[in-house]
C-alpha positions in Angstrom: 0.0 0.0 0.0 3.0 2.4 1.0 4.6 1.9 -2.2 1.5 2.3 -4.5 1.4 5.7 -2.0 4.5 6.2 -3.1 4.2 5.8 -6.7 1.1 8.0 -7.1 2.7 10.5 -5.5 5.5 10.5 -7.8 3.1 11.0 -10.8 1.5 13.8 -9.3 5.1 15.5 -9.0 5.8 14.6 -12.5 2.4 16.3 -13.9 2.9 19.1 -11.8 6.4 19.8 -13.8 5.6 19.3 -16.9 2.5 21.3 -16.2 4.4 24.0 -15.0 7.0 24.1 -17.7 4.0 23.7 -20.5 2.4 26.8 -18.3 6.1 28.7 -18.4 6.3 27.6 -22.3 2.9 29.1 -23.3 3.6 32.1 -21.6 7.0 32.7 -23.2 5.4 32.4 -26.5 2.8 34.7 -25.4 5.2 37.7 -24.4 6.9 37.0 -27.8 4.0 38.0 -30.0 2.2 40.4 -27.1 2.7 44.7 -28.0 2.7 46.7 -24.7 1.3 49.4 -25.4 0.4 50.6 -29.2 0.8 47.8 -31.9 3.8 49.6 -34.3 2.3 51.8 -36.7 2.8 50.5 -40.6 5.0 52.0 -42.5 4.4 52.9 -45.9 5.0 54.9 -49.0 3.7 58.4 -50.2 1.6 58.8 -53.4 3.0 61.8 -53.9 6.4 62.4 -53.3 7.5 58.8 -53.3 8.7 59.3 -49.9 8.7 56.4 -47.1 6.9 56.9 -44.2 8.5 55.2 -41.2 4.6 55.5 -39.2 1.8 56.5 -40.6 0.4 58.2 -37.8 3.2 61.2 -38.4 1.3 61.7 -41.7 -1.5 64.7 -42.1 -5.5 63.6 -41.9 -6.1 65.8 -44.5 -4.8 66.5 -48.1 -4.8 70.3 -48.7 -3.9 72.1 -51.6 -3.5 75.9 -50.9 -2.9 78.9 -53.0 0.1 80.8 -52.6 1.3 84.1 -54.1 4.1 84.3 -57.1 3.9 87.7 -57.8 5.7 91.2 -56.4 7.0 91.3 -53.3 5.8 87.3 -52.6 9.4 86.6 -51.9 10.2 84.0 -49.9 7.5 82.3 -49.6 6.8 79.7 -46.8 5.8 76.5 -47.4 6.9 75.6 -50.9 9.9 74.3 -50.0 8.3 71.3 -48.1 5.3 70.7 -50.1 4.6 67.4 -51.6 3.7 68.6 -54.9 3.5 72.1 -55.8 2.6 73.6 -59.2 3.1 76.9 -60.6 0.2 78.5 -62.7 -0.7 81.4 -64.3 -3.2 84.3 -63.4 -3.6 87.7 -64.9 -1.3 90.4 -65.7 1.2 87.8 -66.0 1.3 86.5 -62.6 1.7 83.0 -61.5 0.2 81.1 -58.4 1.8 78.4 -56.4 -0.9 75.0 -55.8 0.7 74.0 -52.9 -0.1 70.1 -51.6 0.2 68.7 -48.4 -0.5 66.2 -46.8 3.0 64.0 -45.9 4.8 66.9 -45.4 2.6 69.1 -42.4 4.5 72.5 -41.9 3.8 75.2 -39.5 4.1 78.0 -41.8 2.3 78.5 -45.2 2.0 81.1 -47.2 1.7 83.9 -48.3 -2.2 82.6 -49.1 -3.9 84.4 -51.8 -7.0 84.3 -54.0 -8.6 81.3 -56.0 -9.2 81.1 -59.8 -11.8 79.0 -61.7 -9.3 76.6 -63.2 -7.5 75.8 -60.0 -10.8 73.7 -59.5 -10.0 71.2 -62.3 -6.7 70.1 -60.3 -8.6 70.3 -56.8 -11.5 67.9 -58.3 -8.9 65.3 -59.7 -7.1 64.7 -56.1 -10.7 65.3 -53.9 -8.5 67.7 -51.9 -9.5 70.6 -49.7 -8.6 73.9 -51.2 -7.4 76.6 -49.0 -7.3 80.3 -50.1 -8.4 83.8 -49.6 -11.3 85.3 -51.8 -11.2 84.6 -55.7 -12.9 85.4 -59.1 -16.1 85.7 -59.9 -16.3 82.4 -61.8 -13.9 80.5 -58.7 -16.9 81.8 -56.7 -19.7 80.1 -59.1 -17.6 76.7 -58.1 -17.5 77.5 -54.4 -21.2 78.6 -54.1 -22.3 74.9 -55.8 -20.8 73.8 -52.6 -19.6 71.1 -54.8 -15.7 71.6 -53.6 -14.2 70.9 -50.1 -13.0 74.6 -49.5 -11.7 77.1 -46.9 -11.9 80.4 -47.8 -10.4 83.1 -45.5 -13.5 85.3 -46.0 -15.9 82.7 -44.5 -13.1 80.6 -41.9 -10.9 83.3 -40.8 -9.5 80.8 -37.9 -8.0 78.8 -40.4 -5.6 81.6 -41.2 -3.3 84.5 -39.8 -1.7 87.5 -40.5 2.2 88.1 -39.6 3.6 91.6 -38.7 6.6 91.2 -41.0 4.9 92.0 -44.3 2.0 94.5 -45.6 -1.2 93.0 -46.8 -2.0 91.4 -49.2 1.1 89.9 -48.3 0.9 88.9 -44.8 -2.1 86.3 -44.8 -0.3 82.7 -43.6 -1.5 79.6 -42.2 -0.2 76.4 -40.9 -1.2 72.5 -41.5 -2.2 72.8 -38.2 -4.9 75.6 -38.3 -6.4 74.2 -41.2 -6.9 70.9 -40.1 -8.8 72.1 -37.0 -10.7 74.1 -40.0 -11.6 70.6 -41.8 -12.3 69.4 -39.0 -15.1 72.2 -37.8 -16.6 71.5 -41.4 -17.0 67.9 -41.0 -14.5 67.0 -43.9 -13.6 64.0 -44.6 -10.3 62.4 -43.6 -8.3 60.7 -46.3 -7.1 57.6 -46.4 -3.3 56.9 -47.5 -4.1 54.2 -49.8 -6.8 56.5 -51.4 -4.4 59.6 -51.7 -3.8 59.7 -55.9 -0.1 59.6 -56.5 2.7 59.0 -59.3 5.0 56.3 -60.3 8.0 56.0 -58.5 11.6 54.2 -59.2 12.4 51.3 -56.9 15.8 52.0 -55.0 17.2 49.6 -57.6 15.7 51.3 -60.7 17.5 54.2 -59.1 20.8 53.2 -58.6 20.9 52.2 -62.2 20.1 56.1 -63.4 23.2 57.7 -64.9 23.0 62.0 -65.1 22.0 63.0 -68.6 23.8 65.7 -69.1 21.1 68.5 -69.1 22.1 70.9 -66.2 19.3 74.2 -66.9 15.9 74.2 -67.5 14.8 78.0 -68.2 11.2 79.3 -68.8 10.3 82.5 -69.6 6.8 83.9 -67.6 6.1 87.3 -68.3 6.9 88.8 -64.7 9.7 86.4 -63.6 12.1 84.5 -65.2 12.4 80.8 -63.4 14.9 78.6 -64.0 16.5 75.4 -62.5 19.7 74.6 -62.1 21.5 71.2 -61.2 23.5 71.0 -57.9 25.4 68.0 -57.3 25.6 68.1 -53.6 21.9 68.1 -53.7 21.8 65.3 -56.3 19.0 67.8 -57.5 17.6 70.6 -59.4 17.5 74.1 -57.1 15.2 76.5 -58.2 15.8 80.2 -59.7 13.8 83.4 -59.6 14.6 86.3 -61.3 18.3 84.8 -61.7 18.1 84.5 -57.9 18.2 81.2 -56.0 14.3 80.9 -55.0 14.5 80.5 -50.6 11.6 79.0 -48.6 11.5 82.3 -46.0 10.9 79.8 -43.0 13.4 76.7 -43.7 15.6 79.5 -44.9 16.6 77.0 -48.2 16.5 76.9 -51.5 13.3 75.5 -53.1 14.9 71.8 -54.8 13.3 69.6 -57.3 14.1 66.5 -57.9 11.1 66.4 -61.2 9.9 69.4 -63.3 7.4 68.6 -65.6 6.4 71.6 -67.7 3.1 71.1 -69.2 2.1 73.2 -71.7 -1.2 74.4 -72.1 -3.1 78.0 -73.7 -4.9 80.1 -72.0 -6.8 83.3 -73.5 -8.3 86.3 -71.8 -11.9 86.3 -71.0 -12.7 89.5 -69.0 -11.5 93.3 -68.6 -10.1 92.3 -65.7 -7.3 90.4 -67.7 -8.4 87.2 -66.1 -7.7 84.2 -68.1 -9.5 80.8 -69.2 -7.4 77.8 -69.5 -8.5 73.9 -69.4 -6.1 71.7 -67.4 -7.2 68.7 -68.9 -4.8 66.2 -70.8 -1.8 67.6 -73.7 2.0 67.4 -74.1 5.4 68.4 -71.7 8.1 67.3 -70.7 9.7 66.1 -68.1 13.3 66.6 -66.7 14.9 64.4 -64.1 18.9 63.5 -63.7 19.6 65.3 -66.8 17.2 63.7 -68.9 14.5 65.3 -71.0 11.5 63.3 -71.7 8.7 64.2 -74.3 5.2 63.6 -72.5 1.3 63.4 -72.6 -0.4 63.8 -69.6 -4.3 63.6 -68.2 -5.8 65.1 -65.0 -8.3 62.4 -64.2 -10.5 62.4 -61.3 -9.3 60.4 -58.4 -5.7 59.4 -60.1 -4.6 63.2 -60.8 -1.9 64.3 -62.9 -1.3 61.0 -64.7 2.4 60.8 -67.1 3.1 58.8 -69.9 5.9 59.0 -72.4 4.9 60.5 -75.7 7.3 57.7 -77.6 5.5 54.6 -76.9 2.7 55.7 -74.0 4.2 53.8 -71.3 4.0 55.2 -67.4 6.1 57.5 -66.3 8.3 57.1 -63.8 9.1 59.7 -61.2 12.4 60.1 -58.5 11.4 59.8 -55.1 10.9 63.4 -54.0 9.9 66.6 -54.6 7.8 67.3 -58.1 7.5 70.9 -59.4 5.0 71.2 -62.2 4.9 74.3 -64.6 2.4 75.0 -66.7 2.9 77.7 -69.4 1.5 78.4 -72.7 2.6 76.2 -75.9 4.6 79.4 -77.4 6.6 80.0 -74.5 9.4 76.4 -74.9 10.9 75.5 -72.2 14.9 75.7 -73.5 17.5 73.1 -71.7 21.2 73.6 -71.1 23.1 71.9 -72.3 20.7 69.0 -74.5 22.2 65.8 -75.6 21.9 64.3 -78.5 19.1 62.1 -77.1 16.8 65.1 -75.7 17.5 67.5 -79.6 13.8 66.8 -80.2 12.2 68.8 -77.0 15.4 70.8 -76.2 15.5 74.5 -77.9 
């Protein structure tokens, strides 16, 4: 009887262990797969510049695209040097606007803001962005009335914006990707997505390494108030951008605006007031495109919900962009964009 006591016992001290150890086991694999705290936030890649993004979370809720002023006594600016996209367009009397986007890229400073035209719609609509400006045309004002447009006038959301002490108005209006998302957010915008956010092409970082310089180091255009040019820098392993002859700063990072993309796109415009205020569709044609010293005859469409959409006007493939920032110019037909020097390969869009 003792020693069947005996043996039970022992087989109780044997379960016991190996229950103990399974128990120590489980809970080893348990702390291995267990977050304490917030789960890691997935990284990803922006749409628009190409860019990784190391957590998601550090990214805007919002895409904005506001309107920033080109013309005298704009200079510097703040903003355009870290947006994701920006475009330079015309307006009257031979001023250009800045479309600024951001959405990666969520700076404190923006501006100076100015006034919308009707056309700026057409590039709002295709990226379902919120446009942020101050006042506008008559016809801008037919688009904003419809209430069709996610948009933040200064004249009806003054919140959203401020004035600085450092210039006169017009000049002085500013705002920050801060203020206006609190703006979006009174309105009951929508946030936007990542994966939704339209975007371009992009090299892989073997693509990349495989790109040799082409040899073009100036792109020049001619507007009617300002000369703009860019100019290859080596230490940048980009294009810095000109004004006037002048490098072209951002006021607050105190920098020269880079790009590593220009794509001029080349579209007419006529005047359709007494005002001087023109009419232009910003809707599909031809451009170019300069990156690494290469210049690339394209076609391009604005289509809703993909944007600004490149293909190359030799066999219509997709375009592919540089991770980074892309700079489009739109100018009229007769106004060529001339490239310094041209190689051989580039004679047939290179004056």
């Amino acid at each position: 009887m003792k020693r069947m006591m005996k043996l039970w016992l022992a087989l109780a001290v044997c379960a016991a262990l190996c229950f103990a150890v399974c128990a120590c086991g489980d809970k080893e694999d348990e702390e291995d797969t267990m977050y304490y705290g917030d789960a890691p936030a997935e990284s990803a890649v922006c749409p628009l510049d190409g860019e990784e993004i190391e957590n998601t979370n550090d990214i805007g809720d919002y895409l904005f695209i506001v309107s920033v002023e080109n013309g005298p006594d704009s200079e510097p600016q703040s903003g355009i040097g870290e947006a994701d996209l920006l475009i330079e367009v015309p307006v009257e009397a031979g001023i250009n606007r800045f479309l600024a986007f951001f959405y990666h890229h969520t700076p404190d400073t923006i501006g100076g803001v100015r006034s919308a035209r009707h056309y700026f719609y057409d590039i709002v609509d295709a990226y379902d962005a919120i446009f942020a400006h101050c006042g506008g045309s008559p016809q801008a004002y037919d688009i904003i009335d419809s209430g069709e447009m996610k948009d933040m006038d200064e004249m009806s959301i003054t919140s959203a914006f401020h004035r600085i002490s450092e210039k006169k108005s017009p000049h002085n209006l500013y705002t920050s990707y801060e203020e206006l998302s609190k703006g979006a957010e009174s309105r009951n915008y929508d946030k936007l997505d990542l994966k939704n956010c339209p975007g371009f092409n992009f090299y892989s970082e073997d693509e990349l390494n495989a790109l040799s310089f082409g040899g073009v180091e100036e792109l020049s255009l001619n507007y009617r108030f300002k000369s703009v040019s860019y100019r290859w820098d080596e230490s940048e392993g980009a294009y810095q951008r000109y004004s006037k002859g002048n490098l072209h700063m951002d006021g607050a990072l105190d920098k020269a605006v880079i790009a590593d993309n220009v794509v001029v796109l080349y579209i007419a415009n006529s005047v359709m007031d007494n005002e001087g205020r023109l009419d232009m569709d910003i809707d599909s044609g031809e451009g170019e495109l300069l990156q690494n010293g290469t210049v690339t005859a394209i076609n391009w469409d604005l289509e809703k919900g993909n944007g600004f959409v490149f293909r190359s006007a030799e066999d219509g493939s997709d375009i592919k962009l540089i991770p980074g920032r892309t700079i489009i110019q739109i100018i009229s037909p007769e106004n060529k964009a001339e490239y310094t020097p041209a190689s051989a390969d580039d004679s047939e869009v290179a004056d």
